[in-house]
N, C-alpha and C positions, 0 to 999 in steps of 0.2 A: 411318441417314440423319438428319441434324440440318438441320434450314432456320432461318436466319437473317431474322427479318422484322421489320415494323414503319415508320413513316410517313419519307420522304424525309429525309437529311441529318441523323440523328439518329448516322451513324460506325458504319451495320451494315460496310460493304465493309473501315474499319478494324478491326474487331474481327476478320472475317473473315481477313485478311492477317495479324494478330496470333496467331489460332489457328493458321491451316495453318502460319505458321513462314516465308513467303516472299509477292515481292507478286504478288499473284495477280487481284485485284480491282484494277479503277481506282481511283483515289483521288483525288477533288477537291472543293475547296468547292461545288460547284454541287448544289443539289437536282437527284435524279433519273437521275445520272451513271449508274448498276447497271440496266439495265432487263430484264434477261431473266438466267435463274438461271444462277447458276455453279458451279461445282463442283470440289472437292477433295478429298483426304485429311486427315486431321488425326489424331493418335496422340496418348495420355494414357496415362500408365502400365500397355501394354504392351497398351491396345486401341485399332484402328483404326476409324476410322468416316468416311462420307462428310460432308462437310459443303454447303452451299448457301446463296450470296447473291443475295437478291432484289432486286428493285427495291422503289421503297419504297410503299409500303401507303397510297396518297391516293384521296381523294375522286375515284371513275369520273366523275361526273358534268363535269369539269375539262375532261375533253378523250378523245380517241381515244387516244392514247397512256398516259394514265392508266389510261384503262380495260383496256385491254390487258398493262399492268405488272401489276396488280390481279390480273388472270387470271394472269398469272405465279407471284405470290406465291401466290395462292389454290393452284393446284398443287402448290408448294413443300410447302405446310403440307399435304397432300392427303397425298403421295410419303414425308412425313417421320414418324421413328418418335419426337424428340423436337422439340422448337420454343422457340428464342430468342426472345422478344419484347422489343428494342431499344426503350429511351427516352433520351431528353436531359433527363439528371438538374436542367440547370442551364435547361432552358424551359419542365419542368413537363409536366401534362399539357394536353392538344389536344384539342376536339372528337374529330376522326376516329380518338383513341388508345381510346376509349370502344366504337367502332362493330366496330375490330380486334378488342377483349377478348370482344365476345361472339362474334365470328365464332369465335376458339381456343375458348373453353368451348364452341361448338357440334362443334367440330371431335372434341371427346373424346380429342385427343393432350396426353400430358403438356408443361406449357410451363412453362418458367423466364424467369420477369422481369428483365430487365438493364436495370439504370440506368445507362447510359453517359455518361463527362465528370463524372465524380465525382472531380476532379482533388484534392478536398480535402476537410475537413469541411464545411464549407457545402454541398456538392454533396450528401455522404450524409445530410445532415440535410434535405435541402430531396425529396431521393428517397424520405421516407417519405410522401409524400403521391402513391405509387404503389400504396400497399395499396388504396385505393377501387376501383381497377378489380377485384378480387375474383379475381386470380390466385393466392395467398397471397405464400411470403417473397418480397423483393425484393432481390434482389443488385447491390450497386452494385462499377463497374468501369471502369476509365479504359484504352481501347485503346492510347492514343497512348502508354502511360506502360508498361502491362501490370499495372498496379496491380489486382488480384481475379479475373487471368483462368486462375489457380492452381485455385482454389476454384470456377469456373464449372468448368470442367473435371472436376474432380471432381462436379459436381451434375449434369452432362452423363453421366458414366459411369455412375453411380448409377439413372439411368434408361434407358439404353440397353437395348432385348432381349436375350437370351441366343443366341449365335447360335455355331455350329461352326467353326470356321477353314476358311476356302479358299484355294486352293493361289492361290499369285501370279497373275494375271492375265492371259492372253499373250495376249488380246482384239486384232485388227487395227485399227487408228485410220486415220481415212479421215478427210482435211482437207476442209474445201466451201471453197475461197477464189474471189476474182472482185471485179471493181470495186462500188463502190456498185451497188445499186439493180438488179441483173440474174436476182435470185430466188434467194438460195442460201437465205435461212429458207424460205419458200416448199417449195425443195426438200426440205431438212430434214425440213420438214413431213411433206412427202409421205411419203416416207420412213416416217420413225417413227408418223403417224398420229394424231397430236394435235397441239395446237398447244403444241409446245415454245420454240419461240422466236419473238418476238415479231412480228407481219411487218405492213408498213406501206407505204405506198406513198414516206416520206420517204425519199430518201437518207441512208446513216449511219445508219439504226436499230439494226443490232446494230454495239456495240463494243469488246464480248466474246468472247473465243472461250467455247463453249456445248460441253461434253460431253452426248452424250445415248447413251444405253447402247440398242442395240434387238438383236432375234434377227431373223435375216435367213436364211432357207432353212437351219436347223437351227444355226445359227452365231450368237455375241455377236459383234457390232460396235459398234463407237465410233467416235461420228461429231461431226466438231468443227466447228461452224459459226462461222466467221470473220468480223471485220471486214472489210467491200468496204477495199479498197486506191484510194486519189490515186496520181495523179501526185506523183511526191517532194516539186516546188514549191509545190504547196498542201494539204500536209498545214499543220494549223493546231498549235499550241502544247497540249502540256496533252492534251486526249481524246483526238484524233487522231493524238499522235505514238504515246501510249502503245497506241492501237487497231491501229496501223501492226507496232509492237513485239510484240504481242500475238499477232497472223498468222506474222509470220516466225516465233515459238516456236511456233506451232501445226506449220506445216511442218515442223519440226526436231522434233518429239515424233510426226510421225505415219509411217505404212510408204506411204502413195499420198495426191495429190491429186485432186482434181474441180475441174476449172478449168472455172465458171460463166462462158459470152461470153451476150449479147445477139444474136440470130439476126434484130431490127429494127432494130441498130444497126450492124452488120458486126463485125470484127476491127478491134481500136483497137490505139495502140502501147502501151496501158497490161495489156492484156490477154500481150502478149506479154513483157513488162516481168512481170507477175506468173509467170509460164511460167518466165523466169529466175532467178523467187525459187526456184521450186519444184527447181529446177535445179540452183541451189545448194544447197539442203539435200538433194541427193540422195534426194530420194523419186520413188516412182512418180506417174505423172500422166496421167490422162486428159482426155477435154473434153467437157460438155457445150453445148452449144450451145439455149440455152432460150429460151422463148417461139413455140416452133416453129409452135405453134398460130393466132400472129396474121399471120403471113408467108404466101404464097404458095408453098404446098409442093409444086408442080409439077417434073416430073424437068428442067425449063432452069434451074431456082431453086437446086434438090438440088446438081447438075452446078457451078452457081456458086459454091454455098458452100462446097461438098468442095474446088473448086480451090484460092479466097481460104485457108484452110484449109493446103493442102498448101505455099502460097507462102508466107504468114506464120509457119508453125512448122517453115519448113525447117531450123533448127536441132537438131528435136526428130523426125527425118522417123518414129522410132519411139512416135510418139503416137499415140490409137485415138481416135474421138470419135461421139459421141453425139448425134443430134436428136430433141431433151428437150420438154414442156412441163409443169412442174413444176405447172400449174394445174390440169389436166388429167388429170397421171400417164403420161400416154406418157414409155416409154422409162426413167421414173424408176427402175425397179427394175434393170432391163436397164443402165444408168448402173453400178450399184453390184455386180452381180453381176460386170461388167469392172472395175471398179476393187479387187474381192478376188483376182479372176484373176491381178493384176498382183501381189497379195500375196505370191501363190501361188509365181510368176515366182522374185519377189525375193530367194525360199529355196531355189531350187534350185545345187543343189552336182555340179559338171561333175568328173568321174575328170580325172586329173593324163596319164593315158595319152590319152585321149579328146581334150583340149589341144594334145598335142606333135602327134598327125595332121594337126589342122587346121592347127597353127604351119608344119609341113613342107610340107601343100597350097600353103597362102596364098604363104609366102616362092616357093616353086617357081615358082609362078606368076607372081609380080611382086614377085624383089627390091629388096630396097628400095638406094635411092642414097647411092653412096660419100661418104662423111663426113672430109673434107681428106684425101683422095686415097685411103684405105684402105676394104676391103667393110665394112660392121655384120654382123656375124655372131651370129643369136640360138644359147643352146644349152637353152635351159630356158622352159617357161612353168607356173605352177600359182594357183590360185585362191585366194584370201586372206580374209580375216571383216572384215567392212564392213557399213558403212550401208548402200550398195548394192554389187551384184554387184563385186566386184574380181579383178580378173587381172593377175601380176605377170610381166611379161617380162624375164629376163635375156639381156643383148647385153652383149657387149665393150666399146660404145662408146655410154650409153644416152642423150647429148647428142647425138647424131648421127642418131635417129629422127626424123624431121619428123613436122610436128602432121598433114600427110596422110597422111602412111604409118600413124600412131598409126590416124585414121579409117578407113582399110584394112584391118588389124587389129580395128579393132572391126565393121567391118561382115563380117567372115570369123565371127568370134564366134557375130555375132548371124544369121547363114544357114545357121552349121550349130548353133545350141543355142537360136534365139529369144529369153529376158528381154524381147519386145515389152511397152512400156510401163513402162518404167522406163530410166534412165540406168545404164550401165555405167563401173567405173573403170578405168585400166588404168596400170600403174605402170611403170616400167624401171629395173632397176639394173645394176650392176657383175656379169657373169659369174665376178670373180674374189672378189665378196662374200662 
């Protein structure tokens, strides 16, 4: 584990992106952009290691969210077996870059000094007046260019522990997505049991997606806590779109979501709007429904929200959900044990014999309608390797299935083999294919 640290806007999240190979960290001139750690892989001549971008290392005294960055990075260097210490070669050093170097020398982990924006001679000439902070050599290296990040690399592996190889990782990833502001760091929290990501009463505080590695009832889970999702119209330029950009790849890299609603706000269009993201990338999805604790939890209350509930995600009628209060802990673990169950779902593989019974029930029962004048006649159905569950139907005539007959079809599937909590696909071709 390497953590990347050091004071706001000194170009840790580009060095970051420059290392892993891809952009993975936000990138923008604003101090502060990175606020809670992030995480990747990174490989250097044939070893891999986790890497980590913090937020940047300022003065707690600033503000609540300073200080809470602060405790971010502090963990970082905590979690990390070696330590980036980022400078801005071309502004010298800063009061608070003095206060950093004794916190590492306290820390006892090996740290490598980067003098970042060292675009030229003047930069590495001006970055020897980083020896005083008493870390020893000083590496200068320019991210935006990739000028020195060879040779960081290499001082990076040099200090690395010795460690055995392990078998690839087939860990379950479990998205937390949901509108601003409705608890999913909170949730997180709970969950993993420190405070991993940052949690604040602003809206928009996390704008990173956050891996966090935890063991959950004998099992690794990976759990990615997402940016709250706008409405499309007021996603703003720059953080937000890329925040927005950020979730949907979270979606798309994980096996289930946890769709975070507000249980003092009701069901918004935006909540159901993110259900279609999740919809789209074909993963599993559950719902928590959080803040349960400040609501009126009486069985007319219960009774209310199950229905709002059953009416808003009739799209989805095979969703489970959840009454969470992430401040609390109700339910939070019970949240995730169903959203691995749907894991579980998402891997099972139906006999090809087991298929054709149900094909012959269903049709029997309610053939489907002739298609310019002539029957659909299926002869084949078998299950195919997909993101999610797929079953491929061969018909005579596979333009001639209507999209309700398709839902017929899938609702025969799922009464006699379940995949509760997840979207199933269903394909049709040519019988003469």
């Amino acid at each position: 584990m390497v953590a990347i640290v050091g004071r706001p806007n000194v170009g840790k999240s580009t060095l970051f992106n420059r290392l892993v190979g891809e952009r993975i960290a936000i990138v923008e001139d604003i101090p502060g952009t990175t606020r809670d750690r992030i995480y990747a892989t990174a490989e250097w001549r044939g070893r891999e290691f986790s890497l980590i971008d913090t937020g940047g290392l300022d003065d707690p005294k600033l503000g609540e969210i300073e200080a809470a960055v602060r405790r971010q990075a502090e963990a970082a260097i905590e979690e990390a077996d070696v330590v980036m210490y980022v400078l801005d070669a071309q502004a010298g050093i800063l009061p608070v870059e003095h206060d950093v170097a004794d916190l590492l020398r306290r820390s006892g982990k090996p740290v490598l000094l980067v003098a970042n924006k060292a675009d030229s001679w003047r930069g590495e000439a001006q970055a020897a007046e980083f020896y005083e902070l008493g870390l020893g050599e000083v590496l200068t290296v320019s991210a935006i260019q990739g000028i020195g990040t060879g040779d960081l690399l290499d001082k990076v592996v040099e200090r690395l522990p010795v460690s055995a190889d392990e078998e690839e990782s087939a860990d379950p990833r479990v998205a937390i997505v949901g509108r601003p502001n409705v608890g999913k760091s909170s949730f997180l929290n709970a969950l993993v049991g420190s405070e991993r990501a940052v949690v604040s009463e602003v809206p928009g505080t996390t704008r990173d997606s956050v891996d966090s590695l935890v063991e959950f009832e004998g099992r690794r889970v990976v759990l990615v806590d997402t940016a709250g999702i706008r409405r499309r119209g007021r996603i703003e330029e720059g953080i937000e779109k890329y925040a927005l950009m950020r979730t949907a790849h979270a979606l798309e890299r994980a096996d289930v979501a946890i769709l975070m609603t507000d249980a003092t706000e009701g069901i918004t269009a935006q909540d159901v709007h993110i259900a279609g993201y999740a919809l789209e990338a074909q993963v599993g999805l559950t719902l928590a429904v959080n803040k349960w604790d400040v609501v009126d939890r009486g069985p007319e209350m219960t009774a209310n929200v199950e229905a709002e509930l059953a009416r808003e995600f009739h799209f989805v009628p095979w969703i489970k959900h959840h009454l969470v209060s992430a401040k609390t802990g109700r339910n939070v673990p019970q949240t995730l044990a169903g959203a691995l169950a749907i894991v579980e779902e998402r891997k099972r593989r139906i006999p090809t014999g087991d298929l054709r019974d149900m094909l012959v029930d269903v049709v029997s029962a309610h053939p489907p309608t002739q298609y310019k004048g002539k029957e659909v006649r299926f002869s084949h159905v078998t299950q195919a390797r997909g993101k999610a569950p797929t079953f491929v139907f061969f018909t005579d005539q596979p333009a001639g299935v209507h999209f309700t007959y398709q839902r017929y079809l899938e609702n025969g599937i799922r009464e006699r083999f379940g995949f509760a909590g997840t979207p199933i696909k269903l394909e049709f071709k040519s019988a003469h294919e």
